[in-house]
C-alpha positions as CSV (number, residue, x, y, z in Angstrom):
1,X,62.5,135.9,136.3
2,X,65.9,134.8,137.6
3,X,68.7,134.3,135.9
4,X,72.3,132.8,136.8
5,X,75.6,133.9,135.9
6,X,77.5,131.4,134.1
7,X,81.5,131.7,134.5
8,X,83.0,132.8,130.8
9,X,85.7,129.7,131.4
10,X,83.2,127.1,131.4
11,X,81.7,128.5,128.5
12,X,84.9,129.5,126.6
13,X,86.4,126.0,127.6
14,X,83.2,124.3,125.9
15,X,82.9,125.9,123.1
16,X,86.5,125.3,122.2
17,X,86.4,121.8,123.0
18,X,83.3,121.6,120.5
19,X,85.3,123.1,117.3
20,X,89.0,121.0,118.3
21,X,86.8,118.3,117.9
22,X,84.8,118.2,114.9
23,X,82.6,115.0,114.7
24,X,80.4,113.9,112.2
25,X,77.4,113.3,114.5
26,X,75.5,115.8,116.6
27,X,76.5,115.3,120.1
28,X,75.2,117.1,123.4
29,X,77.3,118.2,126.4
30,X,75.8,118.6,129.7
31,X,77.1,121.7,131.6
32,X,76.5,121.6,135.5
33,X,76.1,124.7,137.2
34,X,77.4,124.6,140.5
35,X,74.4,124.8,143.1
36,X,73.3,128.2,144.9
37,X,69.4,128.3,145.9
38,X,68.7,125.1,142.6
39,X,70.0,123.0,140.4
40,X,69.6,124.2,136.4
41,X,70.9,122.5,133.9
42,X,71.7,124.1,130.3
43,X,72.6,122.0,127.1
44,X,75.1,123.0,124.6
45,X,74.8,121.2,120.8
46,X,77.8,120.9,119.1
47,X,78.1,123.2,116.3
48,X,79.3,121.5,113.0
49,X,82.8,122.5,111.1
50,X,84.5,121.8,108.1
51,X,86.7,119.0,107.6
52,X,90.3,119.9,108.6
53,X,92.1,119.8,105.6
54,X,94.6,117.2,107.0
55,X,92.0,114.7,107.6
56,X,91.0,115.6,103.6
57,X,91.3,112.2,101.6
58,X,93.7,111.8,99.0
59,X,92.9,112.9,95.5
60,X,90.7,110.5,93.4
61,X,93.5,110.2,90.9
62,X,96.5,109.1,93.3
63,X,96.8,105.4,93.1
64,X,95.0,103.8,96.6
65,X,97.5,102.4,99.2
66,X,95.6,99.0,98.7
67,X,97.0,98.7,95.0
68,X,100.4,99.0,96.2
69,X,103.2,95.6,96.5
70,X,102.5,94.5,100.2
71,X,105.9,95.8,101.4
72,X,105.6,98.9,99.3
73,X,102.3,100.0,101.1
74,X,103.8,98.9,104.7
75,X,106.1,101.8,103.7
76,X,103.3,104.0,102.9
77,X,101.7,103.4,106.6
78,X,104.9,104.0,108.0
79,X,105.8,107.2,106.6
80,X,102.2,108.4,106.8
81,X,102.1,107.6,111.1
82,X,105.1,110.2,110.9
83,X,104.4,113.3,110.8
84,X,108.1,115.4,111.5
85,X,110.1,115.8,108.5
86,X,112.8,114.8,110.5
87,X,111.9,111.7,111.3
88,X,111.3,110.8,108.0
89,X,114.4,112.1,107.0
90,X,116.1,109.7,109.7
91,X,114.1,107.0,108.4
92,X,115.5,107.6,105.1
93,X,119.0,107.2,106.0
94,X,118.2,103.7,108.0
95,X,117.0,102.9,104.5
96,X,120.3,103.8,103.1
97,X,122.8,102.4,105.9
98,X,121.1,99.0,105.7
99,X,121.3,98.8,101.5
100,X,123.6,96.2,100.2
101,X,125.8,98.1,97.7
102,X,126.0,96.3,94.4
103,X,129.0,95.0,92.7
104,X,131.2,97.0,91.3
105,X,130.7,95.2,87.8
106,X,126.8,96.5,87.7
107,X,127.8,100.1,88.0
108,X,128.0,100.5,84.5
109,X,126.4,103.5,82.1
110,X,123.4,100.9,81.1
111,X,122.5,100.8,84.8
112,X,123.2,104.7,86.1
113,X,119.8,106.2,86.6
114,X,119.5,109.6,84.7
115,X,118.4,112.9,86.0
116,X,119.6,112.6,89.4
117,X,121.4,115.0,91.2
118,X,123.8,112.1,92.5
119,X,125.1,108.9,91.0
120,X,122.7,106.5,91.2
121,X,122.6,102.6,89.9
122,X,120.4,100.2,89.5
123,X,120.2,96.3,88.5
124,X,117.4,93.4,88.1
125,X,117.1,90.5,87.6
126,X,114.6,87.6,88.2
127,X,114.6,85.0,91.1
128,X,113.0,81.0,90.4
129,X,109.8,82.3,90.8
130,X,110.1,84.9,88.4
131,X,110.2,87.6,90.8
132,X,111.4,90.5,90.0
133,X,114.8,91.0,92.2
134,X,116.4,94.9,92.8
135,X,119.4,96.0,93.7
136,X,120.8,99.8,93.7
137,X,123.4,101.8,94.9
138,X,124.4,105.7,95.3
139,X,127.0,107.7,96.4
140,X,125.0,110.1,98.2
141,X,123.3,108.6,101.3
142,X,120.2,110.2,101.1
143,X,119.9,109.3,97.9
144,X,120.5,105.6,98.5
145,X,118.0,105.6,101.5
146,X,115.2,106.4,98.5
147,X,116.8,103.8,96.4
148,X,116.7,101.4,99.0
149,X,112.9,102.8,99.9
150,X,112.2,101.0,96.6
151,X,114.5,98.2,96.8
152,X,112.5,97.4,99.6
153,X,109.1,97.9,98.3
154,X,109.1,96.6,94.9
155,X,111.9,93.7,95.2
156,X,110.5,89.8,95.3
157,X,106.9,90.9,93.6
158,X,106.0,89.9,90.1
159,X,106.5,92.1,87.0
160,X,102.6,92.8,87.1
161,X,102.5,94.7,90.5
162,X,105.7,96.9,90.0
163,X,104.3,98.2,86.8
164,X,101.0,98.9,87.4
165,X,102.6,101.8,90.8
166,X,101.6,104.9,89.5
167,X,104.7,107.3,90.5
168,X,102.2,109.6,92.4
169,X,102.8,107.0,95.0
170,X,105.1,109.3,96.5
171,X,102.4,111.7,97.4
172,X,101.3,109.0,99.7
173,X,105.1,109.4,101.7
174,X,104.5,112.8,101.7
175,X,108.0,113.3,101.0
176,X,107.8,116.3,98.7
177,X,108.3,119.1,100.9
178,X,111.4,117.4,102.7
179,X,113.1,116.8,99.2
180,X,114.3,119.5,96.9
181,X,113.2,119.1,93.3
182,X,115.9,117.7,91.5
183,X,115.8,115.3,94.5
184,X,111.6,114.4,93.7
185,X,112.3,114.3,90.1
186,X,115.4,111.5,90.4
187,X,113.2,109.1,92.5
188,X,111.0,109.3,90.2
189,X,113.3,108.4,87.8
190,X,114.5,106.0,89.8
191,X,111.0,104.5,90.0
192,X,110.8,104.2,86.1
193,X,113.6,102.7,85.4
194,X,112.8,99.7,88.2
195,X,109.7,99.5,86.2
196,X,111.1,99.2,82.6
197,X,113.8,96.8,84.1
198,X,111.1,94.3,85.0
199,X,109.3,94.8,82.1
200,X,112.1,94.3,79.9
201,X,113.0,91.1,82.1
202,X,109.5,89.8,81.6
203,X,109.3,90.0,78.0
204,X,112.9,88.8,77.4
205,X,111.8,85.2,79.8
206,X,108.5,85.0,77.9
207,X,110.0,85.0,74.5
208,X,112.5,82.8,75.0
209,X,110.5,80.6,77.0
210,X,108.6,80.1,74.0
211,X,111.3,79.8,71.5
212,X,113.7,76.8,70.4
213,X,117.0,78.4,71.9
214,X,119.1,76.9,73.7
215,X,119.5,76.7,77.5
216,X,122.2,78.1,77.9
217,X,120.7,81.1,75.6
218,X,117.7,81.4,77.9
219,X,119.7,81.8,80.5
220,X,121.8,84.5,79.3
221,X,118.5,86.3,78.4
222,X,117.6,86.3,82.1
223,X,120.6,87.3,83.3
224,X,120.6,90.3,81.0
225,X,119.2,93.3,82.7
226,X,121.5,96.2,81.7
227,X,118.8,98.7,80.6
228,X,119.5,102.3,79.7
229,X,117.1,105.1,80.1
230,X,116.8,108.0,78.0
231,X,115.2,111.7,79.1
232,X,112.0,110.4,78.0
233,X,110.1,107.0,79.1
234,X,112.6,104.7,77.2
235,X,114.6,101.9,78.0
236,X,116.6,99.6,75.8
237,X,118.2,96.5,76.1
238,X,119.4,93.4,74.6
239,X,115.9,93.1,72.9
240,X,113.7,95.7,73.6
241,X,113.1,99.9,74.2
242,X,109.9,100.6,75.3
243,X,108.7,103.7,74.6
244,X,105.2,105.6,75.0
245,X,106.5,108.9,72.9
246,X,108.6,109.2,69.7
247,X,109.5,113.0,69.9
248,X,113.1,111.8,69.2
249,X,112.5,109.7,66.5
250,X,112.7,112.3,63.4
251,X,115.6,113.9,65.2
252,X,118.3,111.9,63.5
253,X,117.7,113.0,60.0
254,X,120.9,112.5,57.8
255,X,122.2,109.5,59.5
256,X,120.5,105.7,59.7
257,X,117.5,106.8,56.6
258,X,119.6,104.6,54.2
259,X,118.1,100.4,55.4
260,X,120.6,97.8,54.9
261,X,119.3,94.5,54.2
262,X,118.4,94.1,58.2
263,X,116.4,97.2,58.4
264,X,114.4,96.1,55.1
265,X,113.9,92.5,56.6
266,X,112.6,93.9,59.6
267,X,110.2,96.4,57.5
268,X,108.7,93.4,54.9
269,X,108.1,91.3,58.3
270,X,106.4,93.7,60.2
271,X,104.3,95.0,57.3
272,X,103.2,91.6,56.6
273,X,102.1,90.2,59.7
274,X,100.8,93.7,61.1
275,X,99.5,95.7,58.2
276,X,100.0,98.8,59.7
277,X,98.7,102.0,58.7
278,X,102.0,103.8,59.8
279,X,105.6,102.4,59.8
280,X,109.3,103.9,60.2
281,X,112.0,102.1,60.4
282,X,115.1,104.0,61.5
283,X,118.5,102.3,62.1
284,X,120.4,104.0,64.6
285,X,123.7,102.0,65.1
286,X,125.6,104.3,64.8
287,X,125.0,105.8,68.0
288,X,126.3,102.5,69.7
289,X,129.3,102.0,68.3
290,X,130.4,99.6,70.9
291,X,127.9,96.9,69.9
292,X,128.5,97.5,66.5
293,X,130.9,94.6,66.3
294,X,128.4,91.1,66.7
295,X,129.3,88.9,63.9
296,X,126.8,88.4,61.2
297,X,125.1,91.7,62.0
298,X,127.0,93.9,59.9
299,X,127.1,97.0,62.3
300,X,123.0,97.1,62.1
301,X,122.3,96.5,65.3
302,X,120.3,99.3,67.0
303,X,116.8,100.2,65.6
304,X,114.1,102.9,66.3
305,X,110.6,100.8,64.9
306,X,107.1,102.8,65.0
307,X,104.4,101.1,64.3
308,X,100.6,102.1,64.1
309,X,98.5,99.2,63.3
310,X,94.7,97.5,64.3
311,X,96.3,94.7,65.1
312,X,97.3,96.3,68.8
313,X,94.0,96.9,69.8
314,X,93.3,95.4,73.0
315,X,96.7,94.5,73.4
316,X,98.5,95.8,76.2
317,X,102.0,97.5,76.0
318,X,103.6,94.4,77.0
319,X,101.7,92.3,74.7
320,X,102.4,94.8,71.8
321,X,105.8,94.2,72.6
322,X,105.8,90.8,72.6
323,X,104.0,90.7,69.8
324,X,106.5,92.5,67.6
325,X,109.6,90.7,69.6
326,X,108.7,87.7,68.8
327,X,107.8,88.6,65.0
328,X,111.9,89.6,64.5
329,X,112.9,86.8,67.0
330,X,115.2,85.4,63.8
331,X,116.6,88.7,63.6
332,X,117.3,89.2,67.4
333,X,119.2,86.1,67.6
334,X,121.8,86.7,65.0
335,X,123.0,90.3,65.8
336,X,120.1,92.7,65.8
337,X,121.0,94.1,69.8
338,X,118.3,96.7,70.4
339,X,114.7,97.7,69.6
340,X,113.1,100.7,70.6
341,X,109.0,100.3,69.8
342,X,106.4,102.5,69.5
343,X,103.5,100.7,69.1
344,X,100.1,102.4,68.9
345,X,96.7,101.7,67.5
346,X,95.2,104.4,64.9
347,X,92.7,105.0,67.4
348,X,95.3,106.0,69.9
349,X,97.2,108.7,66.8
350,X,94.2,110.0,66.4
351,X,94.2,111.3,70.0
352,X,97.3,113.0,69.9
């Protein structure tokens, strides 16, 4: 029998070939072996590999690109076709140089994002459509270029969409392993204070919307967006905090336990028309000192409210809200400033 000599390059340079390029179906290579005294021809089948792990998919819980604003996922494709750091870096601080600051008026306390490493600030607001409208501003331009990331992606949508972005979204920019940290963990804050800012905004135009104020009220409710958030997932405002936890709620003990004649309005009203299983009323005005002035309130005008009652199930967070802000509507529009709700369903306790 005669055999031929096959040069180790062409083999070396095949099989190579076959593993940089992993395919999902079989394929055959024809190798031609130069001709001596015959033509023989020998046929190599590609050997199957594992995936690559950067061609693995994303993780069933990250939120799909699909779900994302419009703008907010063009974003997403951008930074995902880059793959230097560098370059996303650069495209970072485009963001920033091209962000129109906000007025110096909006860079109160009520709009500073907390837990970032720089000064960050944020407003909203809602346009004739009832959009949502952002604007933000920092002192540290990297820091505005991820301010004005979501500026740019969540601005001009309705309250719906900019809620419902999970903040693992930023998994999808891959920007964890250009940004330190502190720097992950205040874009995320960032993120969740946009959200509670629309959310706010959307049940402040609903319920008056449905009320008998005035224009001129309604207006001022829309234009009211100066939210401040607390370590946890708060926010309060002229109307509502919206909370999911209530680890702080006990931690006032010795101050606010005593209701005045607000805080025992609010408690008959809500224990009438929700019959909850759980309530606490806690007034905590005395932490705001600076509101503590609107006539007719006398100086109760900040109030922790927990409520767990069957008469949220179903009900979204927003609804719940809306639900209990328009129950106290009286009260909210004679001095009573801020509410921050809890608002769970016994099933939901029961959980914990």
């Amino acid at each position: 029998m005669s055999s031929t000599r096959i040069p180790q390059s062409l083999l070396s340079g095949r099989l190579t070939a076959a593993f940089l390029k992993p395919s999902k179906t079989p394929s055959y290579s024809t190798l031609q072996i130069p001709r001596l005294f015959f033509r023989k021809t020998i046929t190599f089948q590609r050997m199957s590999t594992k995936q690559p792990v950067f061609s693995s998919s994303p993780s069933a819980s990250i939120q799909p690109v699909e779900e994302l604003p419009p703008k907010l996922q063009e974003i997403v494709k951008l930074f995902q076709g880059v793959q230097e750091p560098k370059a996303k870096y650069e495209q970072l601080l485009f963001y920033g140089r091209n962000l129109n600051p906000v007025e110096p008026q909006y860079k109160t306390s009520e709009n500073k994002v907390q837990g970032c490493v720089s000064q960050v600030w944020v407003r909203a607001y809602l346009d004739g459509d009832k959009n949502v409208i952002f604007e933000a501003d920092s002192d540290s331009v990297l820091t505005k270029g991820l301010a004005a990331l979501l500026v740019q992606g969540l601005s001009g949508r309705p309250v719906e969409e900019i809620v419902k972005v999970s903040p693992d979204f930023v998994v999808l920019l891959g920007l964890q392993q250009s940004l330190t940290p502190s720097r992950n963990n205040g874009f995320l804050n960032m993120l969740k204070l946009m959200q509670k800012k629309a959310l706010q905004l959307y049940v402040e135009f609903e319920t008056a919307d449905n009320s008998s104020s005035s224009a001129t009220t309604e207006k001022g409710l829309l234009q009211n967006s100066n939210l401040v958030p607390n370590a946890d997932d708060n926010i309060v405002n002229g109307g509502i905090k919206s909370s999911e936890t209530d680890n702080d709620f006990r931690e006032h003990s010795g101050m606010g336990n005593v209701l005045g004649d607000r805080g025992m309005r609010i408690k008959e009203t809500l224990e009438k028309e929700l019959s909850p299983v759980e309530l606490e009323i806690e007034d905590v005005s005395y932490q705001h000192a600076g509101h503590a002035g609107v006539r007719g309130s006398d100086g109760e005008t900040h109030f922790n409210v927990k409520v767990v009652s069957q008469e949220f199930e179903g009900k979204s967070l927003v609804k719940r809200h809306r639900l209990i802000y328009s129950l106290l509507q009286e009260e909210l529009q004679s001095g009573l400033h801020a509410l921050s709700i809890t608002a769970k369903t016994p099933a939901e306790v029961d959980k914990q």
